[in-house]
PyMOL Python script that loads the backbone (N, CA, C, O; Angstrom):
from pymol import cmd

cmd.read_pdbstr("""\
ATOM      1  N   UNK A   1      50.493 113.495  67.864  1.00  0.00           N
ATOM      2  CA  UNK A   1      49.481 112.467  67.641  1.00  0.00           C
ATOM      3  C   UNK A   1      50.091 111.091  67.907  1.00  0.00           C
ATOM      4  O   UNK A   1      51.264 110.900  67.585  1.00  0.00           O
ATOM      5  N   UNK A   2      49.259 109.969  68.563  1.00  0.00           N
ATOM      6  CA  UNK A   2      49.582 108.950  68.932  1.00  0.00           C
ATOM      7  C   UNK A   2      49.832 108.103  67.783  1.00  0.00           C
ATOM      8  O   UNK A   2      49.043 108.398  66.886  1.00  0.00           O
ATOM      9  N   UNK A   3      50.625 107.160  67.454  1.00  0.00           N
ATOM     10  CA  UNK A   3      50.668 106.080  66.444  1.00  0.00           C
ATOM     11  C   UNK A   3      49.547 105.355  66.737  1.00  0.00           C
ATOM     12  O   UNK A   3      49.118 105.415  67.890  1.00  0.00           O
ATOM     13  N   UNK A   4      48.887 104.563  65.780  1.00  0.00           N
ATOM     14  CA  UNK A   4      48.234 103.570  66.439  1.00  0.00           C
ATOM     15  C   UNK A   4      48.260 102.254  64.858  1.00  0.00           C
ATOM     16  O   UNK A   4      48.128 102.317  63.636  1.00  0.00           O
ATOM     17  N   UNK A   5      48.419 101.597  65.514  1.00  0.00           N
ATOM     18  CA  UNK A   5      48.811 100.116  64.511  1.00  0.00           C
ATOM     19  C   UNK A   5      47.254  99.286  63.983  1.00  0.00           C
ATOM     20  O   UNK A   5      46.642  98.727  64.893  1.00  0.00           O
ATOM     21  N   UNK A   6      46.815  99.234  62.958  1.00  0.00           N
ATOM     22  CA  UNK A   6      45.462  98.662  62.288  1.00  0.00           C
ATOM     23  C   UNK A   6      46.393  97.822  61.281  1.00  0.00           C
ATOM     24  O   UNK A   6      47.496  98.051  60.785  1.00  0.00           O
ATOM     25  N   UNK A   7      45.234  96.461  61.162  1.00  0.00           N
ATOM     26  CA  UNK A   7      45.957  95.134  60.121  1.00  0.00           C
ATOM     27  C   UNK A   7      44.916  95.205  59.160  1.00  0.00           C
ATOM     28  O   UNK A   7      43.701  95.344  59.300  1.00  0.00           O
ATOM     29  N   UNK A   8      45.744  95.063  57.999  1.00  0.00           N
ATOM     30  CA  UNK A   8      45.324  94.679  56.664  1.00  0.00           C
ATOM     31  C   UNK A   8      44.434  93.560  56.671  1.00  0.00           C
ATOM     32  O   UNK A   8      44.930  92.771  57.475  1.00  0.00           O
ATOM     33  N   UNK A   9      43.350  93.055  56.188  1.00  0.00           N
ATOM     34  CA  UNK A   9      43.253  92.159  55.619  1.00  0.00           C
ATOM     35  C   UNK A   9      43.525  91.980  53.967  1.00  0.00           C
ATOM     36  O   UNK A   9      43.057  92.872  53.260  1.00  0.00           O
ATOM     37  N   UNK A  10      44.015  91.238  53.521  1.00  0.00           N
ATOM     38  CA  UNK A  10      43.966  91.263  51.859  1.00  0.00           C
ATOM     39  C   UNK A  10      43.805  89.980  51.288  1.00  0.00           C
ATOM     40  O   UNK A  10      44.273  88.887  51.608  1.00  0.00           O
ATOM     41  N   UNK A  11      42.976  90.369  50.289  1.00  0.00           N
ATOM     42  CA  UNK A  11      43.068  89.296  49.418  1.00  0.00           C
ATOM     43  C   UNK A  11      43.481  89.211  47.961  1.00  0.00           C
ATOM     44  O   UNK A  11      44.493  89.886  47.774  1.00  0.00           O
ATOM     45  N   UNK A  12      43.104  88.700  47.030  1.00  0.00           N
ATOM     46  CA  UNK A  12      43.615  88.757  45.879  1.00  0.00           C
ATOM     47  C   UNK A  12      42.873  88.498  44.657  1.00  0.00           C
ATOM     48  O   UNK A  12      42.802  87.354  44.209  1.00  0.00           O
ATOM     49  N   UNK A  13      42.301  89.517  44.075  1.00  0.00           N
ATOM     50  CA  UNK A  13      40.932  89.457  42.884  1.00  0.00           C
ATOM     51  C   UNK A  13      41.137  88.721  41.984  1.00  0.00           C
ATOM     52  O   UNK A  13      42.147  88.023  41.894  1.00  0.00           O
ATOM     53  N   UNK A  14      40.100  88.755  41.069  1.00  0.00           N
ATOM     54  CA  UNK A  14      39.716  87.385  39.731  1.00  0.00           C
ATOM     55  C   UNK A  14      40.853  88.318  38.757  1.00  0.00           C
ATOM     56  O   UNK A  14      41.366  87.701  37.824  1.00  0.00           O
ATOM     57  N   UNK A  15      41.157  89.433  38.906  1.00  0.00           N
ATOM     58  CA  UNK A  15      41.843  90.703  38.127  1.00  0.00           C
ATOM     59  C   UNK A  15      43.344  90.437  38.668  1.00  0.00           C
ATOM     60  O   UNK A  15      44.231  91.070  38.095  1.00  0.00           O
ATOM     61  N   UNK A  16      43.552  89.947  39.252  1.00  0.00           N
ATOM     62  CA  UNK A  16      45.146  90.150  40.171  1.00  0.00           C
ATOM     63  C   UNK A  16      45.375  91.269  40.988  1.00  0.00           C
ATOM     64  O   UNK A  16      46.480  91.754  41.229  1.00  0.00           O
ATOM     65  N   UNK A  17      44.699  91.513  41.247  1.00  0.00           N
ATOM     66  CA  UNK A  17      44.968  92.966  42.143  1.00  0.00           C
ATOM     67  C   UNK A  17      44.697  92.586  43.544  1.00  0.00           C
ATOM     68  O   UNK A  17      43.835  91.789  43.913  1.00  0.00           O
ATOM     69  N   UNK A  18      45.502  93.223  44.262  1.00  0.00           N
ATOM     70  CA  UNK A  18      45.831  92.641  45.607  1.00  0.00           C
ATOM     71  C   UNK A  18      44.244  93.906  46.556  1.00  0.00           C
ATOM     72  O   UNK A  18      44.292  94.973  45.944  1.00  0.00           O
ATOM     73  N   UNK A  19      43.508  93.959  47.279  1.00  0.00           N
ATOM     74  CA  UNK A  19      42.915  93.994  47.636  1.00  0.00           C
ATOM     75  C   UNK A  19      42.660  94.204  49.379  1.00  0.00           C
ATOM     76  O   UNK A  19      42.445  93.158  49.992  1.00  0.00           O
ATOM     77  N   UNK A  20      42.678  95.477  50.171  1.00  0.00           N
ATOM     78  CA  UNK A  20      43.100  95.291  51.462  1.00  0.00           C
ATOM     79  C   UNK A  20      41.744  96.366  52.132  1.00  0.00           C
ATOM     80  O   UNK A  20      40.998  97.253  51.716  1.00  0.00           O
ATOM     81  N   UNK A  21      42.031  95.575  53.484  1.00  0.00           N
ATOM     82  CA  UNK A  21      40.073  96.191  54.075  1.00  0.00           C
ATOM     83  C   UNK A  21      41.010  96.508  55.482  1.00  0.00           C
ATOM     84  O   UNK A  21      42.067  95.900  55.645  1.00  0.00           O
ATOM     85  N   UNK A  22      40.634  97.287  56.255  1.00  0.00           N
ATOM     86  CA  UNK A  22      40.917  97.456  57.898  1.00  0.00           C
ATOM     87  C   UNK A  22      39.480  97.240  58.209  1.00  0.00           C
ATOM     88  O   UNK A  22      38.556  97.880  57.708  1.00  0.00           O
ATOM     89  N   UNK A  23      39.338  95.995  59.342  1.00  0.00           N
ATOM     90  CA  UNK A  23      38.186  95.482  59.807  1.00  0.00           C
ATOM     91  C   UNK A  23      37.635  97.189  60.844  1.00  0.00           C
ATOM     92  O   UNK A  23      36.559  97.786  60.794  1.00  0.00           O
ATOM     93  N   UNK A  24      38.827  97.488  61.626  1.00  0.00           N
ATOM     94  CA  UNK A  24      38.575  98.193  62.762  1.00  0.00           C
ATOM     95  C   UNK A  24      37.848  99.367  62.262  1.00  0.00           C
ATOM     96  O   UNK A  24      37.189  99.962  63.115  1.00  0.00           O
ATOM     97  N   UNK A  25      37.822  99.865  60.968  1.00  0.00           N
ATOM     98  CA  UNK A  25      37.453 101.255  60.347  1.00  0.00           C
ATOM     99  C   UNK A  25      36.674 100.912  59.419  1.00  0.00           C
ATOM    100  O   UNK A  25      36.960 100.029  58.611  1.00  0.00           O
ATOM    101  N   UNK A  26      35.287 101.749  59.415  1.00  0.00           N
ATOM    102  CA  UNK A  26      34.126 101.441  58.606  1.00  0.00           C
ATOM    103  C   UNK A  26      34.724 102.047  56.887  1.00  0.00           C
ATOM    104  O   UNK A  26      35.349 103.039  56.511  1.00  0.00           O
ATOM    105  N   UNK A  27      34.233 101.051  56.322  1.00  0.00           N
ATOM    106  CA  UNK A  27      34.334 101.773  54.123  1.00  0.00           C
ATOM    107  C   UNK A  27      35.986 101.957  54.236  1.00  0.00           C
ATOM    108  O   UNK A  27      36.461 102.778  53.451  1.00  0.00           O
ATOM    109  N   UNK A  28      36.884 101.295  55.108  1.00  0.00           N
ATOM    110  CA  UNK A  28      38.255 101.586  54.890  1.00  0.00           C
ATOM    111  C   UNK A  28      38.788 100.431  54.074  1.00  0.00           C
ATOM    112  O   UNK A  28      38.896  99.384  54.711  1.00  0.00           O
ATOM    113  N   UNK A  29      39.183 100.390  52.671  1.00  0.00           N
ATOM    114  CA  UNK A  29      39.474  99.800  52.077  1.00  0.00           C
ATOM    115  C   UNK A  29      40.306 100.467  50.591  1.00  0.00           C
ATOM    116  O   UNK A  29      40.207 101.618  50.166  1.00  0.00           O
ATOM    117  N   UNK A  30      41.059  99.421  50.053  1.00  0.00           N
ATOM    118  CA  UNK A  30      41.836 100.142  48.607  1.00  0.00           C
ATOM    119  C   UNK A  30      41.717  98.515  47.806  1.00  0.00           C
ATOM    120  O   UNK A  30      41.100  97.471  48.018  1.00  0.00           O
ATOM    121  N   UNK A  31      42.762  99.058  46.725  1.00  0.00           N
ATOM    122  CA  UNK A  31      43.710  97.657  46.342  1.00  0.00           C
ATOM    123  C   UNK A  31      45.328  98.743  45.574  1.00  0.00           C
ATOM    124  O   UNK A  31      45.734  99.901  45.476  1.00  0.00           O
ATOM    125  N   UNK A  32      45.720  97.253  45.204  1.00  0.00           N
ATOM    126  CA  UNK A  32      46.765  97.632  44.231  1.00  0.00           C
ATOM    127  C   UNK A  32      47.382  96.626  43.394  1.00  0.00           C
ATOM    128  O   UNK A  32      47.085  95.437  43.510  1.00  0.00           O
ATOM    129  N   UNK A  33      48.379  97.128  42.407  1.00  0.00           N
ATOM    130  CA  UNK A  33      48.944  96.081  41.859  1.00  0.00           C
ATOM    131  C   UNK A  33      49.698  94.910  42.310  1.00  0.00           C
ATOM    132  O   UNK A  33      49.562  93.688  42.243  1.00  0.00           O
ATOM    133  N   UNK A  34      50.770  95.959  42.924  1.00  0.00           N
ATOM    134  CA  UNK A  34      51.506  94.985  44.101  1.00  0.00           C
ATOM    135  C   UNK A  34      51.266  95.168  45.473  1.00  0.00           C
ATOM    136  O   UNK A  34      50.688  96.205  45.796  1.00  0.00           O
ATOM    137  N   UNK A  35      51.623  94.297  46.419  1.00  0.00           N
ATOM    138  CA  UNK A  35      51.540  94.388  47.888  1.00  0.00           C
ATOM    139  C   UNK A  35      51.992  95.687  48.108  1.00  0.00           C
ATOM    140  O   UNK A  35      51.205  96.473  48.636  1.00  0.00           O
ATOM    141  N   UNK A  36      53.261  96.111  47.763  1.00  0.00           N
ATOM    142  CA  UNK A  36      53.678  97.523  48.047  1.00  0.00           C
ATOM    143  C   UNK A  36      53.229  98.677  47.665  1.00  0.00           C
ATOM    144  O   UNK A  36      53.676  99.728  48.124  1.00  0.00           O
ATOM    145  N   UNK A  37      52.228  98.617  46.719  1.00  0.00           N
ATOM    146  CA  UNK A  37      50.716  99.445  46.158  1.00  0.00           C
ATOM    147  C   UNK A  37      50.047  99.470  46.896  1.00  0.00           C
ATOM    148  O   UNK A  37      50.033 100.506  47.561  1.00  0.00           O
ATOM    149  N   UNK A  38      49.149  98.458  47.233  1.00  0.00           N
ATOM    150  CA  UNK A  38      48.146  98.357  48.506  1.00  0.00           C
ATOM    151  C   UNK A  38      48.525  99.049  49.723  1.00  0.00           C
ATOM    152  O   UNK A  38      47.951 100.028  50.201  1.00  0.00           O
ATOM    153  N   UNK A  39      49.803  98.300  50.294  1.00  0.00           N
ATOM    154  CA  UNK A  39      50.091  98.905  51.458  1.00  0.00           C
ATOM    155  C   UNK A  39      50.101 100.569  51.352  1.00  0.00           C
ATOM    156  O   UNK A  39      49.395 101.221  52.122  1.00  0.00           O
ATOM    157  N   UNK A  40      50.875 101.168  50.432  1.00  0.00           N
ATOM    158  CA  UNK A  40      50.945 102.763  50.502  1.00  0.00           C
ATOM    159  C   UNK A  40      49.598 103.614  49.918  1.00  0.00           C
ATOM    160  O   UNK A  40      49.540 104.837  50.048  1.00  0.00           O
ATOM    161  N   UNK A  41      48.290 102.668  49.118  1.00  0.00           N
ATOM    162  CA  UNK A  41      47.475 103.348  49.045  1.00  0.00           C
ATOM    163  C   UNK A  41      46.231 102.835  50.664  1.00  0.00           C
ATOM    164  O   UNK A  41      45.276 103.424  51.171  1.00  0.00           O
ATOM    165  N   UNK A  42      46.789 101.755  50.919  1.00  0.00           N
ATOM    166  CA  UNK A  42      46.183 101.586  52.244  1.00  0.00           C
ATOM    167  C   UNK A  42      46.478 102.971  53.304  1.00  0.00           C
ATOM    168  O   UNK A  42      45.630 103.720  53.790  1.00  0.00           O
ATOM    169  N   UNK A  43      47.734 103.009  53.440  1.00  0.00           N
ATOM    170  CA  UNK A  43      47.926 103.805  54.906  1.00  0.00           C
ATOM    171  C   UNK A  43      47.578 105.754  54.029  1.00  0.00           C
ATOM    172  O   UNK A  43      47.867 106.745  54.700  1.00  0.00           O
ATOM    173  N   UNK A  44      47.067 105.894  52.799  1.00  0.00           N
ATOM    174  CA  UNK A  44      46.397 106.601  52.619  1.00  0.00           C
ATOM    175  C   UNK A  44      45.076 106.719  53.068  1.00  0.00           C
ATOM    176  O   UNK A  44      44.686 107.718  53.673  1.00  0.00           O
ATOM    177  N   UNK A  45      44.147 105.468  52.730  1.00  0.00           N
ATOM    178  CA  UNK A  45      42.842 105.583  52.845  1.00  0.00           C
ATOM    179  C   UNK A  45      42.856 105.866  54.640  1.00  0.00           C
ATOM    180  O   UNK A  45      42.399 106.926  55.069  1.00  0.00           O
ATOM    181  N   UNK A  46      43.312 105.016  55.407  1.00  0.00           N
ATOM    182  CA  UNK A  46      43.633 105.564  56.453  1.00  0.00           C
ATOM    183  C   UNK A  46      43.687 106.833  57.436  1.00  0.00           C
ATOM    184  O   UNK A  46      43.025 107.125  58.432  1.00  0.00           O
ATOM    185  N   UNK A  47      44.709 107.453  56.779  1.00  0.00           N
ATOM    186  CA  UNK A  47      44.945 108.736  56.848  1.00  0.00           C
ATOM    187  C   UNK A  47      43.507 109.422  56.873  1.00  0.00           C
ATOM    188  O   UNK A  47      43.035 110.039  57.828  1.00  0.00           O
ATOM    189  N   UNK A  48      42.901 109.193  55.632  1.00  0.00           N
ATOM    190  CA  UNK A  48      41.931 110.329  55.165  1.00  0.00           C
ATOM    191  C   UNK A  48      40.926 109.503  56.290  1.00  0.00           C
ATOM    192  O   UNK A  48      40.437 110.266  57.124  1.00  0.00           O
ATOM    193  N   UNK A  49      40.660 108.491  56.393  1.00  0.00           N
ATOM    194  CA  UNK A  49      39.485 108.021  57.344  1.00  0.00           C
ATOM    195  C   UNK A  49      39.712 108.637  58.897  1.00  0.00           C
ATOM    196  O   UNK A  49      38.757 108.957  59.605  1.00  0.00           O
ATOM    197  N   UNK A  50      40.577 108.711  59.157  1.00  0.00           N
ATOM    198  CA  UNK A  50      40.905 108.774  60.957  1.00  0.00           C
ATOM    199  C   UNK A  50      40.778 110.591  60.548  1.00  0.00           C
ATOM    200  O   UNK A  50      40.278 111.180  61.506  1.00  0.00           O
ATOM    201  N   UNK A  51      41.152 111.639  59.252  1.00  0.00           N
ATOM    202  CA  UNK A  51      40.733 112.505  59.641  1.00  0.00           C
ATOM    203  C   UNK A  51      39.408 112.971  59.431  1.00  0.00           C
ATOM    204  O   UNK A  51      39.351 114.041  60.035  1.00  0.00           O
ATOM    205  N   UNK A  52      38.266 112.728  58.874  1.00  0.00           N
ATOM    206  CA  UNK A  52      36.783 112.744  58.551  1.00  0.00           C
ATOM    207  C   UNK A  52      36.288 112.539  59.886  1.00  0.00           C
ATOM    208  O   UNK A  52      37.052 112.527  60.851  1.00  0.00           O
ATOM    209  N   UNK A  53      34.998 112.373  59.989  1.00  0.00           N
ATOM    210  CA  UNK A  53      34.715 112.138  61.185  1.00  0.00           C
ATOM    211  C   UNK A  53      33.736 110.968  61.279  1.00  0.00           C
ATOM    212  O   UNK A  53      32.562 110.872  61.637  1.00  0.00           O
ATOM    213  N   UNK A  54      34.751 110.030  60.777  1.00  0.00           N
ATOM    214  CA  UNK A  54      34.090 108.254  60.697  1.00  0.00           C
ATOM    215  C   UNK A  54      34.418 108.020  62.119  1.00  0.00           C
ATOM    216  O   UNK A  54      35.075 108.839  62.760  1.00  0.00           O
ATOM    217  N   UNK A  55      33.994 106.970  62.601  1.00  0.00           N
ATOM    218  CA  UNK A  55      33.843 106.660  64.245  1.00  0.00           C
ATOM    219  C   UNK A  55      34.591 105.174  63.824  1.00  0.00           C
ATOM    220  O   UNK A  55      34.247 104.552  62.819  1.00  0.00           O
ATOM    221  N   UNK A  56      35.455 104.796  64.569  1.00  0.00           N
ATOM    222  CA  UNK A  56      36.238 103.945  64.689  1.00  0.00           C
ATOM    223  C   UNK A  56      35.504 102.266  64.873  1.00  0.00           C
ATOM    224  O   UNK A  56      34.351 102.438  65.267  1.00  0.00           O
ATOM    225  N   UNK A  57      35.679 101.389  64.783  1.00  0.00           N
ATOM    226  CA  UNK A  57      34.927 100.902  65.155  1.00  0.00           C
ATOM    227  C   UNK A  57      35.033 100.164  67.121  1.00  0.00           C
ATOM    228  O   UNK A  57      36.161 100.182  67.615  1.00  0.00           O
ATOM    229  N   UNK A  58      34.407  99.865  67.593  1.00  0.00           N
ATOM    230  CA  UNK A  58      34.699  99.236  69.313  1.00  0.00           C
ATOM    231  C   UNK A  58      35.031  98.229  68.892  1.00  0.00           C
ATOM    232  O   UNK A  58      35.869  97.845  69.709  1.00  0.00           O
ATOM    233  N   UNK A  59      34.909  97.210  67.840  1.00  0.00           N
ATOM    234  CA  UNK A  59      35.605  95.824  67.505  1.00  0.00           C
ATOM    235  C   UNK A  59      36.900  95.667  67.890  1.00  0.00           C
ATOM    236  O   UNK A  59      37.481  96.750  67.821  1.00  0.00           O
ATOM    237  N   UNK A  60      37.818  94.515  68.379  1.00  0.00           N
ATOM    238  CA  UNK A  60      39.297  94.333  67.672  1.00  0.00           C
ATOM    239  C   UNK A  60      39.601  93.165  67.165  1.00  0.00           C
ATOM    240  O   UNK A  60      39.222  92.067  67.572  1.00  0.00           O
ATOM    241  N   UNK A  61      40.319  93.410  66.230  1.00  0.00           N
ATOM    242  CA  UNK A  61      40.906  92.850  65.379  1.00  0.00           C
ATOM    243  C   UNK A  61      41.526  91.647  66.525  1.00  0.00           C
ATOM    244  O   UNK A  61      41.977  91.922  67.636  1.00  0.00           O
ATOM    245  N   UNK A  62      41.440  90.611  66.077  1.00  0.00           N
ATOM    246  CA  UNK A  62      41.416  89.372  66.863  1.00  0.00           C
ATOM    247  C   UNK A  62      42.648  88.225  65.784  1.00  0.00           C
ATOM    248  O   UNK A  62      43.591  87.570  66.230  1.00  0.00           O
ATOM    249  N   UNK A  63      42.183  88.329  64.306  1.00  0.00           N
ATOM    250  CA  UNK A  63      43.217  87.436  63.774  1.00  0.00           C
ATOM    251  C   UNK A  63      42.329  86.733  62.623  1.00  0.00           C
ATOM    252  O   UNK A  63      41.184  87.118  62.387  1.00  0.00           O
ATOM    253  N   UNK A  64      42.970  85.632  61.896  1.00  0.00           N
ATOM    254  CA  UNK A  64      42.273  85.149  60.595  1.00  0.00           C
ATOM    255  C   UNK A  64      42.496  83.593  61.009  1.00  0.00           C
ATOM    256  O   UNK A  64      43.518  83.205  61.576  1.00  0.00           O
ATOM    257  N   UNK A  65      41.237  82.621  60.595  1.00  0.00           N
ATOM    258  CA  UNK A  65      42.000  81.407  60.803  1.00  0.00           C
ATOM    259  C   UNK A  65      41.469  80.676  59.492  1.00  0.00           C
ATOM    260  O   UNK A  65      40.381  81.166  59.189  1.00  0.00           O
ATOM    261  N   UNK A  66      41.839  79.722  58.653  1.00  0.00           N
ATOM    262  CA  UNK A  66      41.517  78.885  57.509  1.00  0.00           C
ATOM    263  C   UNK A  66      41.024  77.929  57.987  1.00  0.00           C
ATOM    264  O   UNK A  66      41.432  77.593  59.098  1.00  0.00           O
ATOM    265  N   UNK A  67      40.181  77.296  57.464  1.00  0.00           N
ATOM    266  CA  UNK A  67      38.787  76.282  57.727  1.00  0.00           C
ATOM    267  C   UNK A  67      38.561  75.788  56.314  1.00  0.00           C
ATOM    268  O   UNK A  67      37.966  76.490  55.495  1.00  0.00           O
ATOM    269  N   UNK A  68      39.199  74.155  55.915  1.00  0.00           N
ATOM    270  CA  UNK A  68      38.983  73.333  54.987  1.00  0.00           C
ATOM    271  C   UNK A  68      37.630  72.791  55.106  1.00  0.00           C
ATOM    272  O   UNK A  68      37.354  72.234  56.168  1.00  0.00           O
ATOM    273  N   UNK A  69      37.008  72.840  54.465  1.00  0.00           N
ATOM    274  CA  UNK A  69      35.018  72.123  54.461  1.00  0.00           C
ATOM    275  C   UNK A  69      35.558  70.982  53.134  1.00  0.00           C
ATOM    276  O   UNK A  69      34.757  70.192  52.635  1.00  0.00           O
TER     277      UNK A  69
END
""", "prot")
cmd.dss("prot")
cmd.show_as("cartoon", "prot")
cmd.util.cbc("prot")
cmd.orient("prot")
């Protein structure tokens, strides 16, 4: 099976819990306590998404930019 590389987005709840979505994959999302929580229950949800038969999305992931109003 091919590797294939998907980015986190995360953020960080009213709870402290770190919080992470893959734009490219539909309902793919976790959190955790620490970053190193997230990340290893991330590349779980992952896992289980790419084997179900969710459809990927045609989007790509392009990047994040901050915008002061």
């Amino acid at each position: 099976m091919t590797k294939k590389e998907y980015y986190v987005v995360i953020e960080r709840d009213e709870d402290g819990y770190y919080v992470g979505e893959v734009p490219q994959l539909k309902a793919c999302y976790s959190q955790g306590e620490t970053i190193d929580e997230l990340m290893m229950n991330m590349k779980e949800v992952i896992e289980l998404s790419l084997s179900e038969e969710s459809q990927e999305s045609s989007s790509e992931f392009v990047g994040i930019q901050k915008i002061v109003v």
